[in-house]
KOLMI-111072 format. One record per residue: residue number from 0; x, y, z of N, C-alpha, C in turn. Coordinates in Angstrom, 2 decimals, m for minus. Layout:
BEGIN
> k	n_u	n_v	n_w	ca_u	ca_v	ca_w	c_u	c_v	c_w
> NUM	X	Y	Z	X	Y	Z	X	Y	Z
...
END
This chain:
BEGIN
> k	n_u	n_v	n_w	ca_u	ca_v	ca_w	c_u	c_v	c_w
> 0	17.86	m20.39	m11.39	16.90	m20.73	m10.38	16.21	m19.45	m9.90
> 1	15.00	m19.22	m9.99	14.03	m17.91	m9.47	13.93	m18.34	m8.26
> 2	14.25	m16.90	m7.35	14.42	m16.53	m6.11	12.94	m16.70	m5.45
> 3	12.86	m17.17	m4.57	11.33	m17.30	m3.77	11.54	m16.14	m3.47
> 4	9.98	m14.75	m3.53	10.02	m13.98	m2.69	9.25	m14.07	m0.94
> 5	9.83	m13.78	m0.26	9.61	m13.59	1.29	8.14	m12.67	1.00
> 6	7.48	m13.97	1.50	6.00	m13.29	1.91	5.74	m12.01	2.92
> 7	4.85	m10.92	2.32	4.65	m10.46	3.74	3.13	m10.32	4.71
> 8	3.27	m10.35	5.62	2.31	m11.01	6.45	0.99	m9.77	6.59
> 9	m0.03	m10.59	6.17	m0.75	m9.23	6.16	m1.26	m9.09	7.24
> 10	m1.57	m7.72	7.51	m2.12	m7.04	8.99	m3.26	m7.77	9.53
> 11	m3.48	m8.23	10.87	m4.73	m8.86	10.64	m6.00	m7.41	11.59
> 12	m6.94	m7.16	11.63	m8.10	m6.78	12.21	m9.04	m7.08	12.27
> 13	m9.40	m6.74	13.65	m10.82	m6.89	14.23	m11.80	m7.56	12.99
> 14	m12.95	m8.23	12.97	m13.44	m8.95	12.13	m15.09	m7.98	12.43
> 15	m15.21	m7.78	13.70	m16.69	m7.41	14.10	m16.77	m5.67	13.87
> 16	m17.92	m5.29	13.25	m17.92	m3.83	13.34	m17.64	m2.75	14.28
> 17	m18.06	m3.15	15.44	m18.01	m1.54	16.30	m16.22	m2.30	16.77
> 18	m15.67	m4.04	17.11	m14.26	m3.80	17.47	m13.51	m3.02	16.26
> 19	m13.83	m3.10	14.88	m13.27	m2.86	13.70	m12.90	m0.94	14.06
> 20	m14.34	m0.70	13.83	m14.32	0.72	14.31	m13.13	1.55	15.41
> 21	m13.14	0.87	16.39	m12.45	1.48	17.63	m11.03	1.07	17.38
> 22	m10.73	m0.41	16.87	m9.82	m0.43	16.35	m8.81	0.65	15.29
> 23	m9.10	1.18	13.91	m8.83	1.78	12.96	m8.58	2.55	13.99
> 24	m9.89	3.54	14.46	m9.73	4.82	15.16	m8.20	4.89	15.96
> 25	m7.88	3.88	16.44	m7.17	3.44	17.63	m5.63	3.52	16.92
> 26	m5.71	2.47	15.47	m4.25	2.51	15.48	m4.12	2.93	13.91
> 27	m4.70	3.95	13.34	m5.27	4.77	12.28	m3.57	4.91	11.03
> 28	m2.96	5.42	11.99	m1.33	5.57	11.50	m0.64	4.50	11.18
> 29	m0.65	3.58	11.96	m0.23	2.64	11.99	m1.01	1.48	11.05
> 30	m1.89	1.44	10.76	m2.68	0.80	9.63	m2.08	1.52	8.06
> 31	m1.86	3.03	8.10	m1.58	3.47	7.02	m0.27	3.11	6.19
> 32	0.72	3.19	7.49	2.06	3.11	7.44	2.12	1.50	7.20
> 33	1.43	0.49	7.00	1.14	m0.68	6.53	1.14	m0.98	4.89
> 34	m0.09	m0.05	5.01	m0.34	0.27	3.39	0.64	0.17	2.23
> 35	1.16	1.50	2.95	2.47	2.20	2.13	3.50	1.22	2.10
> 36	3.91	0.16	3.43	4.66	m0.38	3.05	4.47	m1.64	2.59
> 37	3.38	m2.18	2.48	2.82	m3.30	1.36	2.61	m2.89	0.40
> 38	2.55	m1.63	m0.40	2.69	m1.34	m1.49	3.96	m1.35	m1.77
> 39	4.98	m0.69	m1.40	6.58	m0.61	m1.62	7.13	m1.72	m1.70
> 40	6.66	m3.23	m0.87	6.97	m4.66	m1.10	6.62	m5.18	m2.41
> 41	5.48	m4.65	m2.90	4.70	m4.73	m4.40	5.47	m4.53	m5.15
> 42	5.64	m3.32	m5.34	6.85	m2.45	m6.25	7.91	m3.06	m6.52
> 43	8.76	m3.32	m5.47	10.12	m3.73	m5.79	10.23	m5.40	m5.70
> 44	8.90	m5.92	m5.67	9.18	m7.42	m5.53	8.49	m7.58	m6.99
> 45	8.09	m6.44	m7.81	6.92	m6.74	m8.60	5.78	m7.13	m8.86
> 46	5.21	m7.20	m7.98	3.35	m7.91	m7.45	2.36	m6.98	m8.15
> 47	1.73	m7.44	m8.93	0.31	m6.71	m9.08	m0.73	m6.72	m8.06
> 48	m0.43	m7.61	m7.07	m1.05	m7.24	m6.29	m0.83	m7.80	m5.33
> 49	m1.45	m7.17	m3.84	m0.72	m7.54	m2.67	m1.57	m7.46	m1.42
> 50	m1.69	m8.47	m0.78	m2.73	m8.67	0.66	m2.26	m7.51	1.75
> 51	m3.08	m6.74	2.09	m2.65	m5.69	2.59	m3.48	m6.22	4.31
> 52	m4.64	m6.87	4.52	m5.31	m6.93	5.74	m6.21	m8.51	5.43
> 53	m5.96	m9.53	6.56	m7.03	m10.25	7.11	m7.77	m9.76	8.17
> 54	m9.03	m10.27	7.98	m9.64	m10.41	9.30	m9.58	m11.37	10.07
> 55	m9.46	m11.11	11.65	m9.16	m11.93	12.43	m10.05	m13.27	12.47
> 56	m9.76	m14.25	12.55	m10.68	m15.81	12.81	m10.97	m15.61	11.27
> 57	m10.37	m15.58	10.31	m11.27	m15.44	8.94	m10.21	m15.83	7.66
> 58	m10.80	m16.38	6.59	m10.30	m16.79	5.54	m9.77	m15.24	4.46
> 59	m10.89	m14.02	4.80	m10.88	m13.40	4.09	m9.67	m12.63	4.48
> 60	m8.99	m11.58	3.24	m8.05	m10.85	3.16	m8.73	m9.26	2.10
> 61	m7.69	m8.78	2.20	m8.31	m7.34	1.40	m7.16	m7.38	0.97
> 62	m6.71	m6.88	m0.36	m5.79	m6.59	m1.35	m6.13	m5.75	m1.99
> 63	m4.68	m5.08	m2.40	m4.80	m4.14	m3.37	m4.13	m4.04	m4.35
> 64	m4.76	m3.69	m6.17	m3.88	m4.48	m7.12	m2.90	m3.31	m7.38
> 65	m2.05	m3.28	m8.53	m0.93	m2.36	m8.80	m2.04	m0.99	m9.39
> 66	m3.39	m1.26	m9.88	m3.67	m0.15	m10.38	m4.06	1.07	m9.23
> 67	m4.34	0.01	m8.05	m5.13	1.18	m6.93	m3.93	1.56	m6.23
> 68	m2.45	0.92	m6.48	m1.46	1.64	m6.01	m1.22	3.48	m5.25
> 69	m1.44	3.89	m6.67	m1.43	5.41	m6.44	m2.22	5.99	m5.94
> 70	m3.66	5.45	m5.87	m4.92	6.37	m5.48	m5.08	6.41	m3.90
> 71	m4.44	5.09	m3.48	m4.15	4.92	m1.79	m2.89	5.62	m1.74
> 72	m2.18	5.33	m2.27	m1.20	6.35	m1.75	m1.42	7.93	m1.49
> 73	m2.28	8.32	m2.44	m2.30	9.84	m2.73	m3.46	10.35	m1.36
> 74	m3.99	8.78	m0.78	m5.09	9.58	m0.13	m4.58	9.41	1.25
> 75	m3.26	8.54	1.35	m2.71	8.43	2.62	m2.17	9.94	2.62
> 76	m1.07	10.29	1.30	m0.32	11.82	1.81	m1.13	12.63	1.89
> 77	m2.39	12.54	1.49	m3.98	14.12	1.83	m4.00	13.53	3.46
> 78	m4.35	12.24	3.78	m4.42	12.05	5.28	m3.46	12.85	6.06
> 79	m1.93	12.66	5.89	m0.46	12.70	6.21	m0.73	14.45	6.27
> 80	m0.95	14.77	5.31	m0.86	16.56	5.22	m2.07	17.23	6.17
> 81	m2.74	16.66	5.79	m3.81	17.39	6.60	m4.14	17.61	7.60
> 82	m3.13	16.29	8.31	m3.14	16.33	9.85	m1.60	16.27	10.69
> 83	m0.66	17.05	9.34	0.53	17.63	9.92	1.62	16.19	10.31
> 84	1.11	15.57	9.51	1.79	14.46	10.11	3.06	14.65	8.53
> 85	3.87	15.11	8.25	4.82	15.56	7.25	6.32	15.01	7.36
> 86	6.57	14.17	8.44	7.60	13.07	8.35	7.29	11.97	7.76
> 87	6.10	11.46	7.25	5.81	10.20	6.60	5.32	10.75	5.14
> 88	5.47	11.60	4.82	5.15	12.50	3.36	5.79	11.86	2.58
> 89	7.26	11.82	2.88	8.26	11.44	1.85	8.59	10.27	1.11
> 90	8.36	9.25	2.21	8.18	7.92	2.04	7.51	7.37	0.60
> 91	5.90	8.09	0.63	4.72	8.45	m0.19	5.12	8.92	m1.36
> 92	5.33	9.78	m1.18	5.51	10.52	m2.25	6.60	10.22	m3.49
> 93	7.87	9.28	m2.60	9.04	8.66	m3.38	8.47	7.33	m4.10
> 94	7.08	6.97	m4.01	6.47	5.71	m4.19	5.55	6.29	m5.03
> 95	4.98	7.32	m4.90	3.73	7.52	m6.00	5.01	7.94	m7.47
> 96	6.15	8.54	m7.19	7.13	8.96	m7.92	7.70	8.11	m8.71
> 97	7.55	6.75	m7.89	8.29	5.52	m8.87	7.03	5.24	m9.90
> 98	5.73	5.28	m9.20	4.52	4.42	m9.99	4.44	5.25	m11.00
> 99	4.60	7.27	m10.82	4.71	7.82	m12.22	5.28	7.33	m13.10
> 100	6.80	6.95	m13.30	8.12	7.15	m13.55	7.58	5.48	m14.15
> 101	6.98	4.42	m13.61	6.80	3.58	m14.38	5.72	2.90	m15.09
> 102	4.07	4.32	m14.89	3.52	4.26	m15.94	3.73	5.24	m17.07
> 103	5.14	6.02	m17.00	5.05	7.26	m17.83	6.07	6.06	m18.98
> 104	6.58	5.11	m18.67	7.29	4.49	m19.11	6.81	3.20	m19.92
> 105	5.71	3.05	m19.00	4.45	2.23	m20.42	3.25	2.72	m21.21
> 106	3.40	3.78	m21.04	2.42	4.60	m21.95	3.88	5.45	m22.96
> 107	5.00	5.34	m22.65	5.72	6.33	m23.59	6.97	4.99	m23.81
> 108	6.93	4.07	m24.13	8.42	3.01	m24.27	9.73	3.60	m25.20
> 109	10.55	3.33	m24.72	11.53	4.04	m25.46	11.55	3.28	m27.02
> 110	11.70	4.39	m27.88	11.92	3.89	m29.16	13.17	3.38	m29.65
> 111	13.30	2.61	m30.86	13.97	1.83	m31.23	14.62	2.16	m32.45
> 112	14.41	3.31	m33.27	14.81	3.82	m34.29	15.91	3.34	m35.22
END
């Protein structure tokens, strides 16, 4: 019997531009630290892809598939570094480490000799 996986609930925000705006500005970290961990739910639940944000009163969602995995990640730890924020580095970085580790593993499959 396959295990239902436990949905996770995506973030919802502001729907209107300037609340959208002041919003992000507002809870900037905390949107990121979202990211990262709707990607890490991806990963280990296996999802190619994964609802990361609705907008509020709205049908729509934003997702992100397994390929844009790394490129958000890499631009959260340039965010993370740049503004000294280096306790949430690791998190990142153990996640862009797995996504190496398992496209180095489908571009190189172990042989069968």
């Amino acid at each position: 019997m396959k295990q239902k996986i436990k949905e996770l609930e995506p973030y919802i925000i502001p729907a209107g531009n300037d609340e959208m705006r002041s919003f992000i500005k507002k809870f900037k970290i905390d949107i990121m630290e979202n990211i990262v961990s709707s990607i890490k739910f991806a990963i280990d639940n296996k999802l190619p892809i994964i609802e990361v944000f609705q907008f509020k009163n709205s049908p729509f969602v934003i997702t992100i598939s397994e390929k844009e995995f790394d490129v958000n990640l890499e631009n959260i730890n340039k965010f993370y570094m740049d503004n000294e924020i280096y306790e949430l580095c690791p998190k990142v970085e153990m996640l862009r480490e797995i996504l190496k580790t398992k496209n180095d593993e489908k571009e190189n499959p172990p042989r069968s000799d």
